[in-house]
Biopython code that builds the backbone (N, CA, C, O; Angstrom):
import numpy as np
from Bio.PDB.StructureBuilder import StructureBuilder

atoms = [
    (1, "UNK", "N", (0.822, -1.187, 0.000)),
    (1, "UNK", "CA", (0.000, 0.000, 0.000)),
    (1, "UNK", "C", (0.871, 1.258, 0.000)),
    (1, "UNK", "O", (0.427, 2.314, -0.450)),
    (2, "UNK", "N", (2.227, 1.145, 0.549)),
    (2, "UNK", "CA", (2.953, 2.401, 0.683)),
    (2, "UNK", "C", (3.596, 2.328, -0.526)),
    (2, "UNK", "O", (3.867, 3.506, -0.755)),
    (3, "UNK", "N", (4.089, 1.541, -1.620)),
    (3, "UNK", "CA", (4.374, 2.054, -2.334)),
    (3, "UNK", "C", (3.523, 2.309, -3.731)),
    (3, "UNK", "O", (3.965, 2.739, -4.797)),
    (4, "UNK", "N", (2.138, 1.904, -3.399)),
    (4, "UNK", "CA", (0.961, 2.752, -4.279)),
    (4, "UNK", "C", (0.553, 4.143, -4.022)),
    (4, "UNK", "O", (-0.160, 4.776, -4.801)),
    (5, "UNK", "N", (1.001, 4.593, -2.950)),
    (5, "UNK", "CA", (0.757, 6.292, -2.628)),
    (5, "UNK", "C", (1.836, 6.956, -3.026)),
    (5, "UNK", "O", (1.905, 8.183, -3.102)),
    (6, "UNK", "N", (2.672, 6.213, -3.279)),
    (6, "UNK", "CA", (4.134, 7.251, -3.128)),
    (6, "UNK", "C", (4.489, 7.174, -4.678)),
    (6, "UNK", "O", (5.195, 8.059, -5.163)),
    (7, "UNK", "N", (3.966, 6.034, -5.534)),
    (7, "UNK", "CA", (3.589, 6.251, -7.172)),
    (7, "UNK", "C", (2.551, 7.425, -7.440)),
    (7, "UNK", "O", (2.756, 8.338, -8.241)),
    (8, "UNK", "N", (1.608, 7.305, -6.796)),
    (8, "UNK", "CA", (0.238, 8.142, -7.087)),
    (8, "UNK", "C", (0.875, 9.540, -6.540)),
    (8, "UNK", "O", (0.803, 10.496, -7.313)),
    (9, "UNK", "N", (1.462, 9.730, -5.336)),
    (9, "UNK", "CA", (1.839, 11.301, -5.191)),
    (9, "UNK", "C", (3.129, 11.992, -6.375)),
    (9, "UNK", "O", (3.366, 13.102, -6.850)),
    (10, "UNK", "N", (3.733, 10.594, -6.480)),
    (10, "UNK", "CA", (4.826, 11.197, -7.247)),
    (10, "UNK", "C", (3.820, 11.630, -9.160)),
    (10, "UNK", "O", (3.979, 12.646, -9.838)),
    (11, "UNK", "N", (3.299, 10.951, -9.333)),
    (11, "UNK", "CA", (2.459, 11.273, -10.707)),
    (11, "UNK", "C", (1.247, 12.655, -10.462)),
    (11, "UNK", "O", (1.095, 13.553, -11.291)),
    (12, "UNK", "N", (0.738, 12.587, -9.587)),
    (12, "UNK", "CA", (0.027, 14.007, -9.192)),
    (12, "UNK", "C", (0.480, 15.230, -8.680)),
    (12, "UNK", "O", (-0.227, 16.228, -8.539)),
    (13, "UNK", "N", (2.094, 15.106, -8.303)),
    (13, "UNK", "CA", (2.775, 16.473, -8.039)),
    (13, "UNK", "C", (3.802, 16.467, -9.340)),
    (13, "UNK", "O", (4.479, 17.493, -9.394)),
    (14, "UNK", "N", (4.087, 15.359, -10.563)),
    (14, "UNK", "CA", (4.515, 15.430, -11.698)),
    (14, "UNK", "C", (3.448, 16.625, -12.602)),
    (14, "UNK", "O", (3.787, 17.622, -13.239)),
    (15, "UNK", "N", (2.008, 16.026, -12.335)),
    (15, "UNK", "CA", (1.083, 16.954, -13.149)),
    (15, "UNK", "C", (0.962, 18.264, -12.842)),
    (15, "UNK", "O", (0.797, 19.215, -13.606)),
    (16, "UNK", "N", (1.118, 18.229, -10.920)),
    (16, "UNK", "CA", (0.962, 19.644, -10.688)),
    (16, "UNK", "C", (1.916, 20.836, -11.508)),
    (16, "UNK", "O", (1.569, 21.723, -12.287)),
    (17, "UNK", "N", (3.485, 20.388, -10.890)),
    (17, "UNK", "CA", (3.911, 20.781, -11.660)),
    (17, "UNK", "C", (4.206, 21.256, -12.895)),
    (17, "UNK", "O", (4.980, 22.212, -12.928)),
    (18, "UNK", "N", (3.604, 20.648, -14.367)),
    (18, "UNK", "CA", (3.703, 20.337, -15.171)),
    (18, "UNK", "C", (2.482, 21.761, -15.661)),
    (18, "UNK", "O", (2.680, 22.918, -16.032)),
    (19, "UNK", "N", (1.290, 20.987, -15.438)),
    (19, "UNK", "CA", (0.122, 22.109, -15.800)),
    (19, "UNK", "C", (-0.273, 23.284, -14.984)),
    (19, "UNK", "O", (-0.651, 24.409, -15.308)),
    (20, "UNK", "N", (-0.027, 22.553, -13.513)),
    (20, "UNK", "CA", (-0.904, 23.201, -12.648)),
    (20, "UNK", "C", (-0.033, 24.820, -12.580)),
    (20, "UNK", "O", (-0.563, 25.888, -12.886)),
    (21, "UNK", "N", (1.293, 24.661, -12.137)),
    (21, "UNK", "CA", (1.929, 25.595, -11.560)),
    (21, "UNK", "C", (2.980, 26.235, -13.374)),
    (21, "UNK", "O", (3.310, 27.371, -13.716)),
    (22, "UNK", "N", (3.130, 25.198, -13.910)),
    (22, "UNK", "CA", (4.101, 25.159, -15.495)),
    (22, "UNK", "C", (4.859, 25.335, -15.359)),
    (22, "UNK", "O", (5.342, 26.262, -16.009)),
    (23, "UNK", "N", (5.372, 24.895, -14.759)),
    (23, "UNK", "CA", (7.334, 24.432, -14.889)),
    (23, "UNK", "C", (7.660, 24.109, -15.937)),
    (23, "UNK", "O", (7.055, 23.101, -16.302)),
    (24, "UNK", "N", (8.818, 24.737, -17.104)),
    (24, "UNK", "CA", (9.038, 24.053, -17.924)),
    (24, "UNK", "C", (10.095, 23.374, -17.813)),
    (24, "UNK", "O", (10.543, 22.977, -18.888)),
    (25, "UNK", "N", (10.827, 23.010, -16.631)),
    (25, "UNK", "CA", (12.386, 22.511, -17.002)),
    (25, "UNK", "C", (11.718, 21.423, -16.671)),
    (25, "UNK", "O", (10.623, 21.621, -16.145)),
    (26, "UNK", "N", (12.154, 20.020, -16.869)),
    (26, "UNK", "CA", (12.263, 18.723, -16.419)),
    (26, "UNK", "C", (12.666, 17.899, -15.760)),
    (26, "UNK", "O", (12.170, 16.815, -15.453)),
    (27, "UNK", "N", (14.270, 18.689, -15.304)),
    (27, "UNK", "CA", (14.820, 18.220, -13.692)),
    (27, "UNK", "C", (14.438, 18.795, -12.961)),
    (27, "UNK", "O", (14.850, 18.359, -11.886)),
    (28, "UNK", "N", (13.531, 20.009, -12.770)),
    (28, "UNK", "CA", (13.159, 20.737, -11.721)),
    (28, "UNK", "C", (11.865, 19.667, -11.168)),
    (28, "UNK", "O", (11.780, 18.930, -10.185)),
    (29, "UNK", "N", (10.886, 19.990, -12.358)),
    (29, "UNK", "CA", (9.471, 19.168, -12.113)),
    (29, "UNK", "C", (10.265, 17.572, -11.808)),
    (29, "UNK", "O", (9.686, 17.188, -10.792)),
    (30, "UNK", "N", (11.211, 16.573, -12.165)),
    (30, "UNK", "CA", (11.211, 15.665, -11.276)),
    (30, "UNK", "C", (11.405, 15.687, -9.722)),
    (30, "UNK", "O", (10.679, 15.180, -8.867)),
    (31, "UNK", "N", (12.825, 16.560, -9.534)),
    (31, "UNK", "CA", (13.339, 16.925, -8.327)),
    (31, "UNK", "C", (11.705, 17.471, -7.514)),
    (31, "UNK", "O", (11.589, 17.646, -6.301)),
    (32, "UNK", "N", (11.172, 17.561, -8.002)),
    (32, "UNK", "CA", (10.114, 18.300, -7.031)),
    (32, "UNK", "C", (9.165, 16.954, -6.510)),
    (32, "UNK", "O", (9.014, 16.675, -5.321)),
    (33, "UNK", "N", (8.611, 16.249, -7.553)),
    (33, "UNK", "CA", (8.009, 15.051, -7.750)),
    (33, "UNK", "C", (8.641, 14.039, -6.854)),
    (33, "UNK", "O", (8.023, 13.497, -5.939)),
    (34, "UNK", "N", (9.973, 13.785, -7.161)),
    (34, "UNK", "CA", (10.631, 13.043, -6.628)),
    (34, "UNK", "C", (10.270, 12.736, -5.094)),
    (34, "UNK", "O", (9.803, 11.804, -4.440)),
    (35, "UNK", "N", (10.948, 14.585, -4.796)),
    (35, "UNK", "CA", (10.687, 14.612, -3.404)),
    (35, "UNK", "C", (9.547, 14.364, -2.602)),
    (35, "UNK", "O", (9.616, 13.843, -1.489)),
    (36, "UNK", "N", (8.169, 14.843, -3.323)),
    (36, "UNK", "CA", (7.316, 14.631, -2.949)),
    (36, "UNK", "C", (6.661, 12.932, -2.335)),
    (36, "UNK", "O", (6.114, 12.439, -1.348)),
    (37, "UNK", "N", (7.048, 12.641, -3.363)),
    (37, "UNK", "CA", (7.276, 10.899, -2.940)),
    (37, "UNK", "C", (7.674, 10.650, -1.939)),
    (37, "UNK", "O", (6.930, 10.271, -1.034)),
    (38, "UNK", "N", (9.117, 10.803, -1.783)),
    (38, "UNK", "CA", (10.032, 10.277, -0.851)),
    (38, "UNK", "C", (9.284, 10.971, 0.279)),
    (38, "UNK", "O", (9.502, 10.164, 1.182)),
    (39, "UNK", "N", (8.418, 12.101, 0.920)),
    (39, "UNK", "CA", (8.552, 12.392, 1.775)),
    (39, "UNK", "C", (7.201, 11.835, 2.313)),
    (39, "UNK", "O", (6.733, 12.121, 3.415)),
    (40, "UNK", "N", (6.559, 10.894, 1.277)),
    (40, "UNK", "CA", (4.813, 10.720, 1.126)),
    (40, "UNK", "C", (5.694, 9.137, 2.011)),
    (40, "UNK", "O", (5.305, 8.603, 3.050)),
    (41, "UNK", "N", (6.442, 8.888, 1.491)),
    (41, "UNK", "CA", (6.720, 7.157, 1.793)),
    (41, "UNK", "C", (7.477, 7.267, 3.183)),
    (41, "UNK", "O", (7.497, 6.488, 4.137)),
    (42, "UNK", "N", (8.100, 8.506, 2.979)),
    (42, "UNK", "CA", (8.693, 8.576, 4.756)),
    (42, "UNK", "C", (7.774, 8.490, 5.818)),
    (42, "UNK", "O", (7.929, 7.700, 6.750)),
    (43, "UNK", "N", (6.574, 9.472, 5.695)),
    (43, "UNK", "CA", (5.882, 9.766, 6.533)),
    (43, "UNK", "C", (4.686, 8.326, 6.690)),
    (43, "UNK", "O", (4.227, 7.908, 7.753)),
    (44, "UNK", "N", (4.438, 7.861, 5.488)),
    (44, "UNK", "CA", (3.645, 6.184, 6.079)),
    (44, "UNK", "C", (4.832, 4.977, 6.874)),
    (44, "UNK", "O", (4.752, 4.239, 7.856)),
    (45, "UNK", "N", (5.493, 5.157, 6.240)),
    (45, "UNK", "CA", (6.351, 4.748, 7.039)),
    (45, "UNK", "C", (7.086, 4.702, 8.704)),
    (45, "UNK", "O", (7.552, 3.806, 9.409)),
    (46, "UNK", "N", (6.896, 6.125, 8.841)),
    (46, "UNK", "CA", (7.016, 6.629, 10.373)),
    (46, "UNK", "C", (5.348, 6.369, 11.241)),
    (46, "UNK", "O", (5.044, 6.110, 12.405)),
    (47, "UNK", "N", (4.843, 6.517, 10.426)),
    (47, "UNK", "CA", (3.256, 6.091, 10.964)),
    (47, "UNK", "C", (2.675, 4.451, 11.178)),
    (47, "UNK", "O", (1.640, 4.120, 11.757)),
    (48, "UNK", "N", (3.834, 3.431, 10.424)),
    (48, "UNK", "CA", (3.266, 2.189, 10.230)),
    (48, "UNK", "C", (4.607, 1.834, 11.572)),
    (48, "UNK", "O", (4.322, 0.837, 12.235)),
    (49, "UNK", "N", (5.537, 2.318, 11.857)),
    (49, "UNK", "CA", (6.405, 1.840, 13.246)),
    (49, "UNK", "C", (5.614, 2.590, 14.322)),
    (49, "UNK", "O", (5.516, 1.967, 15.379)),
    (50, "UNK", "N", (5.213, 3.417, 14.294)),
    (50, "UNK", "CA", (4.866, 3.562, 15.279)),
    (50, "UNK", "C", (3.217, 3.027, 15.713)),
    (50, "UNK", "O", (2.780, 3.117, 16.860)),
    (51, "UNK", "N", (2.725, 2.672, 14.975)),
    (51, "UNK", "CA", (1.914, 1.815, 15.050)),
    (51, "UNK", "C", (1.828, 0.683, 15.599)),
    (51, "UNK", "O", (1.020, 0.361, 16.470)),
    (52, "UNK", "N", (2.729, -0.030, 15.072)),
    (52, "UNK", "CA", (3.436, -1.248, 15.385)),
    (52, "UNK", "C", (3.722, -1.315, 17.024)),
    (52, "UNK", "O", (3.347, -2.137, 17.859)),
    (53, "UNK", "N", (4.531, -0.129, 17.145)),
    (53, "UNK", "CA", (5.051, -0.048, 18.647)),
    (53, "UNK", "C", (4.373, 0.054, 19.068)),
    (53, "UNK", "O", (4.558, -0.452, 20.174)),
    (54, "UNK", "N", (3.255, 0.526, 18.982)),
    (54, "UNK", "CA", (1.997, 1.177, 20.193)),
    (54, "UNK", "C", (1.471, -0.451, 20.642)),
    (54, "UNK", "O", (1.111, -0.883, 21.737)),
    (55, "UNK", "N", (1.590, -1.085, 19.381)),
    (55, "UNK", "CA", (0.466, -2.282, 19.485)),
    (55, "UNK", "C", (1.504, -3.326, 20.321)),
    (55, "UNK", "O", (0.877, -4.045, 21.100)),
    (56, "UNK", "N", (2.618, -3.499, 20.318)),
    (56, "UNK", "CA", (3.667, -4.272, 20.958)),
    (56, "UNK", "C", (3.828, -4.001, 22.499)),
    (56, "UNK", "O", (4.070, -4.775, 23.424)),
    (57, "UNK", "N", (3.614, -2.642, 22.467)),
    (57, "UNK", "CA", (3.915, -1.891, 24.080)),
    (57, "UNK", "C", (1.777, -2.545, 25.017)),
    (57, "UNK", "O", (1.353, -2.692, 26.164)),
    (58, "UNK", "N", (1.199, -2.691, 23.622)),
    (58, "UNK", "CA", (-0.216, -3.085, 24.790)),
    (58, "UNK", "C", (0.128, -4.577, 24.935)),
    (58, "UNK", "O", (-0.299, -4.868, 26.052)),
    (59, "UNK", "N", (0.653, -5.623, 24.409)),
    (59, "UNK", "CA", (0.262, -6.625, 24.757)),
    (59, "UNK", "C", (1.371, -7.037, 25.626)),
    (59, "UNK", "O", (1.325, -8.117, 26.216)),
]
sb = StructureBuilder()
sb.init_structure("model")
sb.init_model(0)
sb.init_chain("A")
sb.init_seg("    ")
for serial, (resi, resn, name, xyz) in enumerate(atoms, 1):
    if name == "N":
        sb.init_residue(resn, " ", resi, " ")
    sb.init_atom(name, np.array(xyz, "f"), 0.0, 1.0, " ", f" {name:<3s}", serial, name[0])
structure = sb.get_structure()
């Protein structure tokens, strides 16, 4: 599941970029995309350990 959001954010901040805001360079609009990803997959990620922990620390 985390790495179907972090495809889907990286392709919807590709478009933003692209139409929404018009960037025309192409390493910019990835570098932006990119990041956006990486920070979409960090943050489920920090949310699925600590999850985890919460549920380890009840039983």
């Amino acid at each position: 599941m985390q790495e179907i959001l972090t495809v889907a954010t990286y392709l919807v901040a590709w478009l933003i970029c692209k139409w929404g805001i018009g960037i025309e360079s192409g390493f910019i609009t990835l570098i932006v995309s990119l990041g956006a990803a990486v920070v979409v997959y960090v943050v489920i990620g920090i949310k699925e350990y600590e999850e985890k922990k919460r549920n380890r620390d009840e039983e």
